[in-house]
N, C-alpha and C positions, 0 to 999 in steps of 0.2 A: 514231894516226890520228884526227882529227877527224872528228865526223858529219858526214854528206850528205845530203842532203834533195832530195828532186826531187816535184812535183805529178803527180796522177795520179788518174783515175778520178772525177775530182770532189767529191777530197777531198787535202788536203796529206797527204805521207807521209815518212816518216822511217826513216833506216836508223841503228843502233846502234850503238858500239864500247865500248869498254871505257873513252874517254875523253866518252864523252855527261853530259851533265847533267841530261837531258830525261828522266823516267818515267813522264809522263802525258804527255796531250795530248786536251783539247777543243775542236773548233770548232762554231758553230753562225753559220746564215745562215735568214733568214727561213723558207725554203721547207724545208730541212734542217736543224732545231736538235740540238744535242746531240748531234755523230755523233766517235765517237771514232777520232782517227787513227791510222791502220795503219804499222807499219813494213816499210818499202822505200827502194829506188833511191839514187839520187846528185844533186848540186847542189853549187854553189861551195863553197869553205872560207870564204867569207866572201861579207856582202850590202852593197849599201849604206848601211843601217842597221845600226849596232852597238850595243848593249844591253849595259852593264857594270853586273852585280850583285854591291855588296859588303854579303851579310849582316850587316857588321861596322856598317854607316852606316845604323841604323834612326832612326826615330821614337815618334809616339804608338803604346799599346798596344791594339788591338781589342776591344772588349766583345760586340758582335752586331751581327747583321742582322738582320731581321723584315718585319712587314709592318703593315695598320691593321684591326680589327674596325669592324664597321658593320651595322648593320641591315640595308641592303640588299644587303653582303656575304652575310649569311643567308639573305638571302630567295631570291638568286640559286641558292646551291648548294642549297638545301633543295626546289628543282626536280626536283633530277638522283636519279635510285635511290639505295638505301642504296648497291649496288655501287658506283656511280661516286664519288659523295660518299666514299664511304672511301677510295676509291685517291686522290681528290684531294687530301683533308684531310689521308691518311700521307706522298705526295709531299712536301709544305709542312711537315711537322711532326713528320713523325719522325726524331731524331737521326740523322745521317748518311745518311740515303736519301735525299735529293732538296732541297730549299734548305736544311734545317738551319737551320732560322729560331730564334735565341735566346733575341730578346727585341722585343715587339709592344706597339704603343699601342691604347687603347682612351676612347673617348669618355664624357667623365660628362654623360651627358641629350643631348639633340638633339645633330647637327652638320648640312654639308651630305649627308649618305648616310647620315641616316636617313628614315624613313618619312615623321615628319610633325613638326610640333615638339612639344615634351613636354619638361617636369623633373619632377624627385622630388619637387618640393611646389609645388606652384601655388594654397595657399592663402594669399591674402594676409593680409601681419601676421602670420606665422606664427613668429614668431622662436622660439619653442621646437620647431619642426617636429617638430610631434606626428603632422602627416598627411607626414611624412617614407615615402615606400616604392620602390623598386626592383620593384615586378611587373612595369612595363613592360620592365626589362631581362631578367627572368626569362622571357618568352616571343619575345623579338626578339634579344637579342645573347647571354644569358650559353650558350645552346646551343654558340654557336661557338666562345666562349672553353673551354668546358669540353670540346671537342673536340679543341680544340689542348693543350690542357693532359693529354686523356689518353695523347696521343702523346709528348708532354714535359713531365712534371711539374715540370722545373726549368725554365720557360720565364721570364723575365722578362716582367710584364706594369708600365707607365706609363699614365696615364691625365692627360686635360686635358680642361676642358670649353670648348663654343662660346659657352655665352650660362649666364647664373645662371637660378635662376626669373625669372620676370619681372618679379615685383611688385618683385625688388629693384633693379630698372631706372628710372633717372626716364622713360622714355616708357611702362614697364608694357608691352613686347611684346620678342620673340624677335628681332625683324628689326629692321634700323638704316633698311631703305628699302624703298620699297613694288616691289612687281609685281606677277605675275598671279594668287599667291593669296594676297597681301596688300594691304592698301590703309590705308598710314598718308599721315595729314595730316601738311604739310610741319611741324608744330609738333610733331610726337611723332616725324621723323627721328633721326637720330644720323649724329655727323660726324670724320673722324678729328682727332686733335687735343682731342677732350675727354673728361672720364671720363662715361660711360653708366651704370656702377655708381653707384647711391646713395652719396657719399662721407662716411657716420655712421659713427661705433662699432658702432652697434648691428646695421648688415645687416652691417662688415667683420665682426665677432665670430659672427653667424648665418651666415655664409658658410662663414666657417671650419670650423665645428661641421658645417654643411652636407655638406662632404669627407670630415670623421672620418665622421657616419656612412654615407657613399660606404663609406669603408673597411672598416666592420667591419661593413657589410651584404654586402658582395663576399665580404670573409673566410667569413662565415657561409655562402657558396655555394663556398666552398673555393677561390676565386679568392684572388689575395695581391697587392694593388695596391702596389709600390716605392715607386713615386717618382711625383709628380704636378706640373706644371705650370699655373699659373695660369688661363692661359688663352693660347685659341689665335686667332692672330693679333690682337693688343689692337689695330693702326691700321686695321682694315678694317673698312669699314660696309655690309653686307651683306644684302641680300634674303635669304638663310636664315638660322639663328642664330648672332647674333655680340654682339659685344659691345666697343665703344671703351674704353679704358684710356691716362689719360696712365701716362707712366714714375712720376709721382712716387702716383700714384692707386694705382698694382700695387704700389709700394715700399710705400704703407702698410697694401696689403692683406697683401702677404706677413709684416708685421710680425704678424699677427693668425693667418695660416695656419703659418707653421711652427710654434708651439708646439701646436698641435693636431696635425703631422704629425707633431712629436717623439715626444708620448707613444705612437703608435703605433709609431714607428722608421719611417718613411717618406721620406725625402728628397725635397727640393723645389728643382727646376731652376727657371730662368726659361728662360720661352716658353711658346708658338713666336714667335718672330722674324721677321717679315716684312718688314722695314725697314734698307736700307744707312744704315742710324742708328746706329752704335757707342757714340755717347754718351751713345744713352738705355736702354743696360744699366751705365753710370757709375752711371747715378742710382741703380740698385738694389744695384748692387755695392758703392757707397763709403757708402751710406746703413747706420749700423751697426745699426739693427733693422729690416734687412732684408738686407743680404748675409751676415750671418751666419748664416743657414739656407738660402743659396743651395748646392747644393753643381755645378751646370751649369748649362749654357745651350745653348739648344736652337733652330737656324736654319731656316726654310724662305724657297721663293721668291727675294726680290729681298734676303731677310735673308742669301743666302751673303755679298754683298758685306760684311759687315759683320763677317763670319768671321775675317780673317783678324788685324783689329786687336783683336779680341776675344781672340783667343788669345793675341794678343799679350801682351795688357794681366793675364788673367787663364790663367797659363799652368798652375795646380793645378784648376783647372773642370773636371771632364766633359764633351768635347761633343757633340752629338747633330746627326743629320740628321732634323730631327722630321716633314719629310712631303716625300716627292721630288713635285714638280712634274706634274699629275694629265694633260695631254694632252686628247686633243680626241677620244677615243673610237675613234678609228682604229686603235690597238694599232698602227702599221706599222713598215719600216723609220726614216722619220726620225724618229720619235717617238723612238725606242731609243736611235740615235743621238745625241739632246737626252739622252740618260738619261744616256749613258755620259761627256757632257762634266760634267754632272753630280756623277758619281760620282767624278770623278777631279776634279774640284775639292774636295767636300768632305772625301773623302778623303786628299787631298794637301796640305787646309788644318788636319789634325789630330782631322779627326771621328773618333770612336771607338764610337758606335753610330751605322746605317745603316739606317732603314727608311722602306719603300716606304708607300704608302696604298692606294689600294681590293684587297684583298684578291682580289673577285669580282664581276662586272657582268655584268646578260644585256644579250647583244650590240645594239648601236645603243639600248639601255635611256637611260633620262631621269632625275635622280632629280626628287624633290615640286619642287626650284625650277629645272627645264628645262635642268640642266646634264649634257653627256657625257660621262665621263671614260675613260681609260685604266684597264684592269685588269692583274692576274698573270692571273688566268681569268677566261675569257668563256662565259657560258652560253648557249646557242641554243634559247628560251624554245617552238619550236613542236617538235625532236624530244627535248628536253630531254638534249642532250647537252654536253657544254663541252671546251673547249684552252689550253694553256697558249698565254699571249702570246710573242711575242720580246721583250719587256720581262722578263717572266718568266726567260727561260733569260740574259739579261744582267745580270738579277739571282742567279742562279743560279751563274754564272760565276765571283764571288765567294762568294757565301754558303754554298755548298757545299764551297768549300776553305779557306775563311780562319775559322781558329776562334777563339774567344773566347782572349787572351791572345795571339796572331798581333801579330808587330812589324812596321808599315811600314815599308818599304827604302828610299830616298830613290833617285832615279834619276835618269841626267843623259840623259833622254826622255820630251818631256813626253805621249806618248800610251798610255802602259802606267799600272799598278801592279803594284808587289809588294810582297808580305810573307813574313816567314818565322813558318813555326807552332810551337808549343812541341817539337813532335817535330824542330825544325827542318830540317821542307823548306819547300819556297820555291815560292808562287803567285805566277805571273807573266799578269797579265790584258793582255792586248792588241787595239786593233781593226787593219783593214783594212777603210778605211770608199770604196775608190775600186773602181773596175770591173775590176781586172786585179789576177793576183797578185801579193803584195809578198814579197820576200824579207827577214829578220832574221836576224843574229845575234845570240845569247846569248852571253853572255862569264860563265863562273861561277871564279874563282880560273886556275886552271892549263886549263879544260876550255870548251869551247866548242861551239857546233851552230848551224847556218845552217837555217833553216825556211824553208818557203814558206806565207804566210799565204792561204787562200781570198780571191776578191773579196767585198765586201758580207759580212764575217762579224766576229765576236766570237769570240777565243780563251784559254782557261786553258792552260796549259803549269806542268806541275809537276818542278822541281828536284834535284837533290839533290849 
């Protein structure tokens, strides 16, 4: 006998036979996230969507999930009691309790969500960076890294910077374009399309050196930075810290930056990626002192487009989702909704690590250049208490079931995912993004189960 499934109490429910596939099951919806469903009742033997999963028809292999450190991720949770802060920091970061996050980026010097702009050495002509020091990050970020890390020793941490010091800028400033708490003359802007970086020897080789000792000053705080990327977003010219790179500008930076990542054993991606330009990761790839320290490539933004021929072309690369698309502060439903087309794009285009960006924001918060974003947690800065977003729990959705080494299953429906885990059972992510319930069947080998999906919800369903 096939399972049956009927809706009830305002939440899907499921009744079991000995021919079910289904052993878990999470839905969440904005107002109820995270409610696990009950077995009961009865419902067709079939829906009119049918879901055929053959574990046997996988893909790429999974690395992690994660999320982004930030200064003002710190500043937010360092509001809330030790109580609260702990329960939140273990949610996020302790193995198998709550998102199971793997592997997390962190920023070298400024980005847009930090406090204010700053690098490691801001003295100019400094090529030996002798006033080289990380104390800034010793009171504003590495708190938070080192709290995730006590929860997950083995966490994978990446790191990429916004902007160099400055000096080693031709306009000598953080920002590509003025606003309210900048004001550069049209002749010290920056534009995409050109290198910003001083293109000498002498700053690519000081730069380089510049990362190393990123590196083995993190080390020394018992942080262990992987893998580092160039820089982030090289074609956006930006009012907070950024920094313009042509392709052929980063090919000959990287030629100077991987033998300083080598000797540490650090691997070096290219990105992040902003740009449906596929051809101007050619430049880095086919360039041979420079792709041959590339070991990935790393997409955000309007760079998924550029994903898929990328993979193509370089199908031994790692790739990465280096920062999901930040929202408009509202945390709501359609925001989630934009998350989860997202998610099942870059996932379905071969991504193998997957992380989110602002970690933690106090709620309707601004950061220094008047931008609002989306967080996992929201903090409420006058009772100082915080909640997890629905972005949160759809990230969550996966992140908590699909572990590192998890094969994606190729599906002939394009609004799910699944994968099967090394234990192999089978995460099966699905939305019900309309106002009424939708009925599904699963199809696993010989055994099958018709579900009723909640309205307006995000569901994991786990296999076996």
């Amino acid at each position: 006998m096939k399972l049956r499934v009927f809706f009830a109490a305002a939440l899907a429910a499921v009744s079991c036979s000995d021919r079910s596939p289904v052993t878990e099951w999470v839905s969440s919806t904005i107002d109820n996230p995270w409610q696990t469903v009950e077995i009961a009742g009865d419902m067709p033997d079939s829906a009119p969507v049918t879901v055929n999963i053959d574990p046997a028809d996988t893909d790429q292999t999974i690395k992690g999930f994660g999320v982004s450190f930030s200064e003002l991720g710190w500043q937010s949770l360092s509001l809330l009691s030790d109580q609260d802060r702990k329960a939140v920091l273990d949610e996020l970061f302790v193995p198998g309790a709550g998102a199971n996050f793997t592997i997390c980026r962190t920023p070298v010097g400024a980005n847009d969500f930090s406090i204010d702009f700053y690098s490691f050495d801001e003295t100019e002509g400094d090529f030996e960076l002798r006033d080289f020091s990380i104390d800034r990050d010793k009171a504003t970020l590495l708190p938070l890294i080192k709290e995730a890390l006590a929860r997950n020793p083995q966490l994978m941490i990446w790191a990429s910077p916004w902007c160099p010091p400055s000096w080693m800028k031709y306009n000598k400033h953080y920002a590509m374009k003025p606003d309210t708490v900048n004001d550069l003359p049209e002749e010290r802007r920056g534009y995409e399309g050109q290198d910003m970086f001083i293109q000498e020897d002498s700053y690519f080789d000081a730069y380089a050196r510049y990362f190393g000792k990123y590196i083995d000053a993190y080390r020394e705080q018992g942080v262990d930075v992987s893998m580092v990327m160039p820089q982030n977003e090289p074609n956006s010219a930006q009012n907070f810290p950024s920094c313009c790179w042509t392709a052929k500008g980063l090919s000959r930076f990287i030629s100077h930056l991987g033998p300083e990542m080598e000797k540490r054993g650090v691997d070096v991606f290219f990105g992040t990626w902003e740009r449906p330009k596929p051809e101007a990761i050619d430049t880095i790839m086919t360039n041979p002192e420079s792709g041959k320290y590339v070991k990935g490539l790393a997409f955000q933004w309007a760079g998924r487009a550029a994903l898929p021929a990328a993979r193509q072309k370089y199908p031994e690369a790692t790739l990465v989702m280096s920062e999901q698309e930040c929202g408009n502060g509202r945390n709501d439903w359609s925001g989630a909704c934009h998350s989860w087309e997202l998610m099942k794009h870059y996932l379905g285009n071969g991504v193998q690590i997957y992380d989110y960006w602002n970690i933690s924001l106090i709620k309707n918060g601004l950061s220094h250049w008047n931008w609002r974003q989306n967080s996992l947690v929201v903090v409420n800065e006058d009772d100082r208490t915080s909640e997890f977003t629905i972005e949160y729990y759809l990230l969550k959705h996966a992140s908590h079931y699909v572990v590192p080494g998890a094969k994606r299953i190729r599906l002939d429906y394009d609004n799910a995912l699944a994968f099967q885990n090394p234990d192999k059972s089978i995460v099966f992510i699905t939305s019900n993004e309309t106002e009424e319930p939708q009925d599904i069947t699963l199809c696993l080998g010989s055994k099958s189960q018709t579900v009723r999906l909640q309205p307006l919800s995000f569901n994991t369903l786990v296999l076996k």
